[in-house]
C-alpha positions as CSV (number, residue, x, y, z in Angstrom):
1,X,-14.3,240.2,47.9
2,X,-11.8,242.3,46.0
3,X,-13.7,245.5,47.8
4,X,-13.7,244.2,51.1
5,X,-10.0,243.1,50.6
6,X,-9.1,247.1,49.4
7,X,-11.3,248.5,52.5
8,X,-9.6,246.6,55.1
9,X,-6.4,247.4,53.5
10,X,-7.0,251.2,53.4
11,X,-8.3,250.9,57.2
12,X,-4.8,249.0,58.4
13,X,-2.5,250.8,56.2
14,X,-3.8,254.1,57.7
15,X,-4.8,253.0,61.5
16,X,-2.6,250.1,62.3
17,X,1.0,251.3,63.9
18,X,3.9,249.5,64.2
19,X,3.6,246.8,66.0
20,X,6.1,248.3,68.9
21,X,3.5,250.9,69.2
22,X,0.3,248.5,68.9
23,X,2.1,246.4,72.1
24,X,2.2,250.2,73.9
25,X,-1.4,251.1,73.7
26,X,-2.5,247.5,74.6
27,X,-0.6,248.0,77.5
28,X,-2.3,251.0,78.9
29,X,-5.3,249.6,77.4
30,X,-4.8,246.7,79.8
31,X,-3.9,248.8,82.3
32,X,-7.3,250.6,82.0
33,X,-9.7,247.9,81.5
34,X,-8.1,246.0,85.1
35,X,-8.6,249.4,86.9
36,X,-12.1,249.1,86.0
37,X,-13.1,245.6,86.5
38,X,-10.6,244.3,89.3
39,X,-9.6,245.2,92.8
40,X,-5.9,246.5,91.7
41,X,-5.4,249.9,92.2
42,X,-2.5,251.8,90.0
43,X,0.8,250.9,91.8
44,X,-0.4,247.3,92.3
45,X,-0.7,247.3,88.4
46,X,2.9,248.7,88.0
47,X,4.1,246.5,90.0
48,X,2.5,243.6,88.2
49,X,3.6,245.0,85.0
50,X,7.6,245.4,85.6
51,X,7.2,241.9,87.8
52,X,6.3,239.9,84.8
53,X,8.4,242.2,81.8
54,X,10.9,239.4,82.1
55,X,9.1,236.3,81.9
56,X,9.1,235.9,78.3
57,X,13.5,236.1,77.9
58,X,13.5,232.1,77.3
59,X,11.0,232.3,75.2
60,X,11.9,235.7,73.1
61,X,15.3,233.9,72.9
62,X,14.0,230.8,71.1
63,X,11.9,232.9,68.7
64,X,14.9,234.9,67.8
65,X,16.7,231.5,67.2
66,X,13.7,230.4,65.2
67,X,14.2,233.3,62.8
68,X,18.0,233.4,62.7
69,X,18.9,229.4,62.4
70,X,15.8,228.9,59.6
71,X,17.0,232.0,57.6
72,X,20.3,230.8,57.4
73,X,19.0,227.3,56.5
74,X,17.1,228.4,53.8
75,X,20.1,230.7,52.4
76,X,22.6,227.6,51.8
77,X,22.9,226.5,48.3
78,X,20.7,223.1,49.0
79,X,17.8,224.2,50.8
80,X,17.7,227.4,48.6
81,X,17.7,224.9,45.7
82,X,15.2,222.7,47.3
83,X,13.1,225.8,47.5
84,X,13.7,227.2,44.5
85,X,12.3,224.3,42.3
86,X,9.3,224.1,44.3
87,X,8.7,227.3,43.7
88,X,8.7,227.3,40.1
89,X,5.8,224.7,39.9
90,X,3.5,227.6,40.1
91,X,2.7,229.1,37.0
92,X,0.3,231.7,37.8
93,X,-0.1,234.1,40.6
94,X,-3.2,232.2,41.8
95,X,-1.8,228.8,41.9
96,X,0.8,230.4,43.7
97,X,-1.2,232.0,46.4
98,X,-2.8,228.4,47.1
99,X,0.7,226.3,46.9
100,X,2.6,228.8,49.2
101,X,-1.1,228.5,51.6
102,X,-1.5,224.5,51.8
103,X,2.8,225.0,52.3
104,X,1.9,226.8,55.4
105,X,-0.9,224.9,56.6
106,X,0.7,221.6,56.6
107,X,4.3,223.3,57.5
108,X,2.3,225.0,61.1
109,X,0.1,221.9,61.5
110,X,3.1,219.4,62.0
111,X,5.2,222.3,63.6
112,X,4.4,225.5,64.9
113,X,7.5,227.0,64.9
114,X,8.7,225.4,61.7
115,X,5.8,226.3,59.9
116,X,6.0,230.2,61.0
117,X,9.6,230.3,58.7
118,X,9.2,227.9,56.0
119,X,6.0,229.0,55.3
120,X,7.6,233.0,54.8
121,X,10.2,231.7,52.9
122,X,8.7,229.5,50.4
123,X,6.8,233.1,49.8
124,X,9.9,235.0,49.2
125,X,11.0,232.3,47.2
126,X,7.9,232.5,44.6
127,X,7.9,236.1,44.5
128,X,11.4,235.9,43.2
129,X,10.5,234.2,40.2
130,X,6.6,235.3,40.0
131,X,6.9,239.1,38.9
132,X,2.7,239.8,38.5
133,X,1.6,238.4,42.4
134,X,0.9,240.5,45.0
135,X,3.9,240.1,47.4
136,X,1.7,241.0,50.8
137,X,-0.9,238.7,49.8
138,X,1.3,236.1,48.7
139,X,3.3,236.8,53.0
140,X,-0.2,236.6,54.1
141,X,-1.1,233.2,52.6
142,X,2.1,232.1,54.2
143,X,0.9,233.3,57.8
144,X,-2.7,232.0,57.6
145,X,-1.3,228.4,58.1
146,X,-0.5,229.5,61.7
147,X,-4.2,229.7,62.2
148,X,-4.3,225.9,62.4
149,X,-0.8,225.3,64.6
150,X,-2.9,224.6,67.8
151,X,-5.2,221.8,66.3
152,X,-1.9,220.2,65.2
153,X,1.1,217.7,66.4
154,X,3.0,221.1,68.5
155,X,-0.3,221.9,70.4
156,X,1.3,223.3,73.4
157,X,-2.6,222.5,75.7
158,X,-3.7,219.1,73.9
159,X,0.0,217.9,74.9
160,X,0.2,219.2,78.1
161,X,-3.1,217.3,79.2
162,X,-1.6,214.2,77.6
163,X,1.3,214.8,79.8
164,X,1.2,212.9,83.4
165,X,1.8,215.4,86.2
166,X,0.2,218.6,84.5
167,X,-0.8,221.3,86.3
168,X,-5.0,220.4,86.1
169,X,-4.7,216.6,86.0
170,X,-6.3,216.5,89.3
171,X,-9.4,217.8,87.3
172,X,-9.1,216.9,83.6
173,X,-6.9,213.8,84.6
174,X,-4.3,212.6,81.7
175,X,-6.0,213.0,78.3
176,X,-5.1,211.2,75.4
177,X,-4.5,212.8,72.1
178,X,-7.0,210.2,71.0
179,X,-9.1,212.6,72.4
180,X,-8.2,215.9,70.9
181,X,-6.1,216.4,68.6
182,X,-7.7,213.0,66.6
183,X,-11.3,213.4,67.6
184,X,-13.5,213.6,64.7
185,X,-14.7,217.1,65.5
186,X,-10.7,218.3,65.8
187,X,-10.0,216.8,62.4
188,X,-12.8,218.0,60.9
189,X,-12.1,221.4,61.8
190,X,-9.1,220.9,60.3
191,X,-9.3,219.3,57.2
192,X,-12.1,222.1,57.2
193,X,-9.8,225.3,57.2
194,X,-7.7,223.2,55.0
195,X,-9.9,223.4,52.4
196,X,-11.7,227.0,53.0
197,X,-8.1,229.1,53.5
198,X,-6.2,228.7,50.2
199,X,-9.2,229.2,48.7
200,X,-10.3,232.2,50.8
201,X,-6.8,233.5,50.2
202,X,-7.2,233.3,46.2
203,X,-10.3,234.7,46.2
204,X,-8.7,237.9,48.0
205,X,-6.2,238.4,45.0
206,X,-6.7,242.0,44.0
207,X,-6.8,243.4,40.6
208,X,-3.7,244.4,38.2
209,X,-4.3,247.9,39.1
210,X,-4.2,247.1,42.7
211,X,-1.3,244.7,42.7
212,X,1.8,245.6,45.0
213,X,4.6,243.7,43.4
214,X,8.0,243.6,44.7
215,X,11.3,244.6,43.0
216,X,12.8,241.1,43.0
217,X,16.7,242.4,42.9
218,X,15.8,243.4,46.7
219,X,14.6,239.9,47.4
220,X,18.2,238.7,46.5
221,X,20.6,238.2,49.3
222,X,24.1,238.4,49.8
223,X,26.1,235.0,48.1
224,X,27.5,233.2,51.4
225,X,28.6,230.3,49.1
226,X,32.2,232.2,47.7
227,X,33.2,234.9,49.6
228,X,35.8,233.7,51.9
229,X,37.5,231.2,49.5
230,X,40.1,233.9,48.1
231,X,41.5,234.8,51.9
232,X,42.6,231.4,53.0
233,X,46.5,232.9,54.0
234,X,46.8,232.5,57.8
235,X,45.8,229.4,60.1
236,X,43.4,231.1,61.6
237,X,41.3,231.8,58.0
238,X,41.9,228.0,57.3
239,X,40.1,227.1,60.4
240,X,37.5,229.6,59.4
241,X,37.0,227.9,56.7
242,X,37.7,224.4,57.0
243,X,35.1,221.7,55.5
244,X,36.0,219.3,58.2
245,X,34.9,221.5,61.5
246,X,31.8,221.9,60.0
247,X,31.0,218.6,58.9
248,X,32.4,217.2,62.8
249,X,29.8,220.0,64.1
250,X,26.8,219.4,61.6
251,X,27.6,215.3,62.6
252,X,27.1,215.7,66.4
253,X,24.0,217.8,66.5
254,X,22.3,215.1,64.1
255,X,23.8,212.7,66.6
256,X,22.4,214.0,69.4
257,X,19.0,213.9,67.2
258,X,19.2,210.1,66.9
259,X,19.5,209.5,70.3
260,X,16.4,211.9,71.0
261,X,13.8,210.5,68.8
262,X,15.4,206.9,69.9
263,X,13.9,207.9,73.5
264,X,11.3,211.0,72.8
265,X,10.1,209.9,69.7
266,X,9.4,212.2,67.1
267,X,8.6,215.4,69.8
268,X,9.3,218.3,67.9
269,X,9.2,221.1,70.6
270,X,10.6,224.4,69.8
271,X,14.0,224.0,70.9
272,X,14.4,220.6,68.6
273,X,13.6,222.3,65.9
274,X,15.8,224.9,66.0
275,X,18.3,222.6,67.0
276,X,17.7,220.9,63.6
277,X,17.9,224.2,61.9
278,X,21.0,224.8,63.7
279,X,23.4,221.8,62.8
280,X,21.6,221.6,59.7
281,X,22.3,225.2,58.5
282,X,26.1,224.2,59.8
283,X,26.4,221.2,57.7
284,X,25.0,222.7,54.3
285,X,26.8,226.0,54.3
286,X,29.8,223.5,54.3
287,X,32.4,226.2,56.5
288,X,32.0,228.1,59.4
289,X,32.6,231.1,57.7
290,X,29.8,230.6,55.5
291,X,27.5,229.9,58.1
292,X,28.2,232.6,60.4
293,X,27.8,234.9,56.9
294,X,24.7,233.6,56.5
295,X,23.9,234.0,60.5
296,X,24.7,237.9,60.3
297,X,22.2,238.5,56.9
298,X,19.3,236.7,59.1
299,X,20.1,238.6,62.5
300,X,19.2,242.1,61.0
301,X,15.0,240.9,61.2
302,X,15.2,240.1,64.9
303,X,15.2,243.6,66.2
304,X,11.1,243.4,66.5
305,X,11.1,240.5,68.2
306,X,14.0,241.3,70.7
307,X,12.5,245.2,71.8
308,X,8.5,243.8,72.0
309,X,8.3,240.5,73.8
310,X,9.4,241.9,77.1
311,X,6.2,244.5,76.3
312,X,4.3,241.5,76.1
313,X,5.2,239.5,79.1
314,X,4.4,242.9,81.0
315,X,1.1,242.8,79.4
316,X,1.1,239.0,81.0
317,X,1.7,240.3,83.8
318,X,-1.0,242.7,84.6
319,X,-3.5,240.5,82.7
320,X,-2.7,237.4,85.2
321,X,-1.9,239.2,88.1
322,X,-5.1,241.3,88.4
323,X,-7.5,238.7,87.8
324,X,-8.6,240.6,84.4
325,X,-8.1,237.3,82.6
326,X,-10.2,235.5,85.0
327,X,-12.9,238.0,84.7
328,X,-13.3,237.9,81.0
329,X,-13.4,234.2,80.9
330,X,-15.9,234.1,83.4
331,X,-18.0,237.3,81.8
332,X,-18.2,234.7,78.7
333,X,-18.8,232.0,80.6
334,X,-21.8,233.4,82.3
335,X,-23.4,233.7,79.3
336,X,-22.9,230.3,78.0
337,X,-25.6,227.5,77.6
338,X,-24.6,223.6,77.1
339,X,-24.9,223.9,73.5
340,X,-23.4,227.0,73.2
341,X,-20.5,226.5,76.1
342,X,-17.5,225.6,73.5
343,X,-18.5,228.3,71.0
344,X,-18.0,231.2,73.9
345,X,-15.1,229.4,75.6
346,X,-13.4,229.5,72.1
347,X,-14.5,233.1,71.5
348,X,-13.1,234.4,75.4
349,X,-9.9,232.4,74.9
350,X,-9.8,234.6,71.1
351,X,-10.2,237.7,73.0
352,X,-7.4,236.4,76.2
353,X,-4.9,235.7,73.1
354,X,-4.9,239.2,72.4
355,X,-3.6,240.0,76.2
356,X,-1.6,236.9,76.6
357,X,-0.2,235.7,73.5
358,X,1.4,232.0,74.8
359,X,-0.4,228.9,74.4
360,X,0.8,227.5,77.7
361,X,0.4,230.6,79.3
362,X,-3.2,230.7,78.8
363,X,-4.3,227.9,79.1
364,X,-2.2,228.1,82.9
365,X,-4.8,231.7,82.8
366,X,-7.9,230.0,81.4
367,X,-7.9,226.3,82.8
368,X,-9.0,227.0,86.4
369,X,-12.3,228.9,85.1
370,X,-12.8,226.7,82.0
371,X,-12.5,223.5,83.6
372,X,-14.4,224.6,86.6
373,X,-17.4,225.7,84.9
374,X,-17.3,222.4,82.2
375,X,-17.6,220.4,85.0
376,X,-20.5,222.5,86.4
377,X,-22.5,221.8,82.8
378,X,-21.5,218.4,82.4
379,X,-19.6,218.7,79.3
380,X,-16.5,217.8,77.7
381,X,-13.9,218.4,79.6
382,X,-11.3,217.7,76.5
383,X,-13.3,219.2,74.2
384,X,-13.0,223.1,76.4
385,X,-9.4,222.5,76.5
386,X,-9.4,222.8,72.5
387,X,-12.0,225.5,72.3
388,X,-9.3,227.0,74.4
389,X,-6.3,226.0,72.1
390,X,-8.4,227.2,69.2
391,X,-9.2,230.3,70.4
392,X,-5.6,230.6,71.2
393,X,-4.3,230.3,67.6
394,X,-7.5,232.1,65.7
395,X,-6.8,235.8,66.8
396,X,-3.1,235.1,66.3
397,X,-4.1,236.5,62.9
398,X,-4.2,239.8,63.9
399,X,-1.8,239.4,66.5
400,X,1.4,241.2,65.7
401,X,3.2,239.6,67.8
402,X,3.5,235.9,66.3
403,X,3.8,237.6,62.8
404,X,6.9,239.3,63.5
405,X,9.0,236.4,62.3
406,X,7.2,236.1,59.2
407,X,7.4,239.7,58.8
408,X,11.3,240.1,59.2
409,X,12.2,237.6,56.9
410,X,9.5,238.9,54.1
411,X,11.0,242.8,54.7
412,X,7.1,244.0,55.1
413,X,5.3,245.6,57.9
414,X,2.3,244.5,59.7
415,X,-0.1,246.8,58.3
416,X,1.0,245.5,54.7
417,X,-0.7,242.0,55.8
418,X,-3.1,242.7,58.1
419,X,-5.9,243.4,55.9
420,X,-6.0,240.2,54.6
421,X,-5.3,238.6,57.6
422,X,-8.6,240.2,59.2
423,X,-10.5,238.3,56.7
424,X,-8.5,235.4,57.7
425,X,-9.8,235.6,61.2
426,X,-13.9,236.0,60.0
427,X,-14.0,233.4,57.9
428,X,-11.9,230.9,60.1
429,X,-13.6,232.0,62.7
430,X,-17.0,231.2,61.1
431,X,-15.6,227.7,60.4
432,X,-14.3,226.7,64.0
433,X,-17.2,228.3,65.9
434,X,-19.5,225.5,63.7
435,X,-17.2,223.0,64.1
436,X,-17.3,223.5,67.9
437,X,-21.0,223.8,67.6
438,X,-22.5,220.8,65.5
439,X,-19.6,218.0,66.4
């Protein structure tokens, strides 16, 4: 394990680029591949590209919001307490490696987006009091968990079917979660890459010669807790700092919260949590100058995710638009057999990820084909919508894209992870695909 861990290191560290310039070449890559397989001709795909670059602002915006609001949450003296006595439970880098992994596995399985920062965190947090663990297998243990976010409570296509009124009910009808996300085979799967990933991930720990540690004063942050207390002279730094604006602040966001689970129940979709991050950061940095401190030490990691999403939805774009996406879902599903119909709809929506990298979004690409050609076989319907949200969520693992969160609160770069993350994807792969399979 430790050589395959160094080769796949060596190979990322030297061939993988920056993720600005990954999103680039899958572009043209694209770009390429729909030329050759569809009817668009070169200005249609331009035109498809700049039509969609756009699409993903909403969406861009919450993931900034994710990173900013749970940053400064975890940087007020509570939560960093909280965190910091968690983190000392460990008491060797190998226990730490599997604490920060079943973190982030049961952090991404109750909440995607909440799971993507708290997960990151709680690794920053260990390696500030861990000197001898590896600090880019101890960020990759943290972004494994994601692997398992669309098998969980936030999966954006089992809750969509469950919705009345979604876009293929007239095919799939309303489907309970009874049905997917608690079937036995779902669980299993689950409890499944529960057990194999922090195990996985500890077996990956490399040798003392091959250890990267990380200077720990540069994990240390900027003290938000004291620095404005010496200026209160004017009215203006007395309302900057006043106790009371925050706590009236904090006190109607978790207001708003009571009357939202009092009629949604406990819905934790992307823009309630970083709601809760929000007014929760507000209330435990105690003053608004502390929290807008706080706000401008966690805005400096957004730049990635700011500059590449538009790249993305462009990709979306050309990838929906053309028909490429329906043409490689159908390529797989050609190919497919009863038994083996899940295992190659999982696979194709693994490869689609790569191209389209929104749960929603594919499943809006994939359902039409999928749904069409399970009803032609006479097999689980519910069942090909999560070998679809599955697929979706394995290759996020070498997906820069969702990683660039994780990344800018860790201070790493994607090729620093991505070698462990490749072995991330075979072996959960392996486990899914016989999931799928035997269940």
């Amino acid at each position: 394990m430790k050589g395959l861990v160094s080769f796949f290191n060596k190979l990322m560290q030297r061939y993988l680029p920056d993720p600005f310039i990954f999103v680039i070449i899958l572009t043209f890559f694209v770009a390429g591949l729909a030329l050759l397989l569809t009817d668009s001709g070169p200005s249609q795909l331009v035109e498809y590209w700049g039509g969609g670059f756009w699409d993903l602002l909403a969406f861009a915006m919450q993931m900034v919001l994710v990173l900013v609001t749970g940053h400064a949450l975890a940087s007020s003296p509570l939560f960093k307490k909280g965190l910091g006595q968690l983190a000392s439970i460990p008491r060797s880098p190998g226990q730490a490696i599997i604490l920060v992994s079943l973190i982030s596995l049961a952090a991404c399985w109750i909440n995607w987006g909440f799971g993507l920062v708290i997960g990151a965190l709680f690794a920053k947090e260990i390696a500030k009091r861990m000197e001898a663990v590896d600090y880019r297998l101890l960020i990759a243990s943290a972004y494994s968990g994601f692997v398992i976010w669309h098998g969980g409570l936030s999966g954006s296509v089992p809750l969509t079917i469950a919705t009345s009124g979604h876009f293929s009910e007239k095919v799939i009808g309303v489907v309970p979660t009874s049905e997917t996300l608690f079937s036995t085979y779902n669980l299993v799967i689950v409890a499944a890459l529960f057990a194999v990933i922090p195990v996985m991930n500890r077996l990956m720990m490399p040798g003392k010669d091959q250890t990267v540690a990380v200077d720990r004063s540069l994990l240390e942050e900027k003290d938000v807790e004291r620095t404005a207390a010496a200026r209160e002279k004017t009215p203006a730094d007395r309302l900057e700092n006043s106790r009371l604006i925050s706590l009236a602040t904090g006190l109607l966001g978790l207001l708003f919260l009571i009357f939202y689970v009092q009629e949604e129940g406990l819905n934790l979709n992307l823009d309630i949590v970083n709601f809760i991050f929000l007014f929760l950061g507000i209330l435990l940095h105690g003053t608004p100058k502390r929290f807008l401190e706080a706000v401008g030490n966690a805005v400096k990691g957004g730049s990635g995710i700011i500059i590449q999403f538009p790249f993305y939805a462009g990709l979306m774009g050309i990838m929906v638009s053309s028909g490429l996406a329906d043409v490689l879902s159908e390529a797989f599903v050609s190919i497919s057999t009863e038994d083996t119909f899940h295992v190659l709809v999982f696979w194709s929506a693994g490869l689609v990820n790569f191209f389209v990298p929104s749960g929603g979004g594919q499943w809006a690409v994939q359902a039409p084909v999928m749904l069409e050609a399970a009803q032609t076989m006479d097999v689980s319907l519910s069942k090909t919508a999560m070998a679809v949200a599955w697929g979706d969520a394995w290759t996020n693992m070498i997906q820069p894209f969702w990683a660039l969160p994780a990344l800018a609160i860790a201070g790493l770069k994607a090729k620093d992870i991505m070698g462990f993350c490749l072995i991330t994807l075979l072996v959960s792969g392996v486990v899914i695909s016989l999931g799928l399979f035997f269940l």
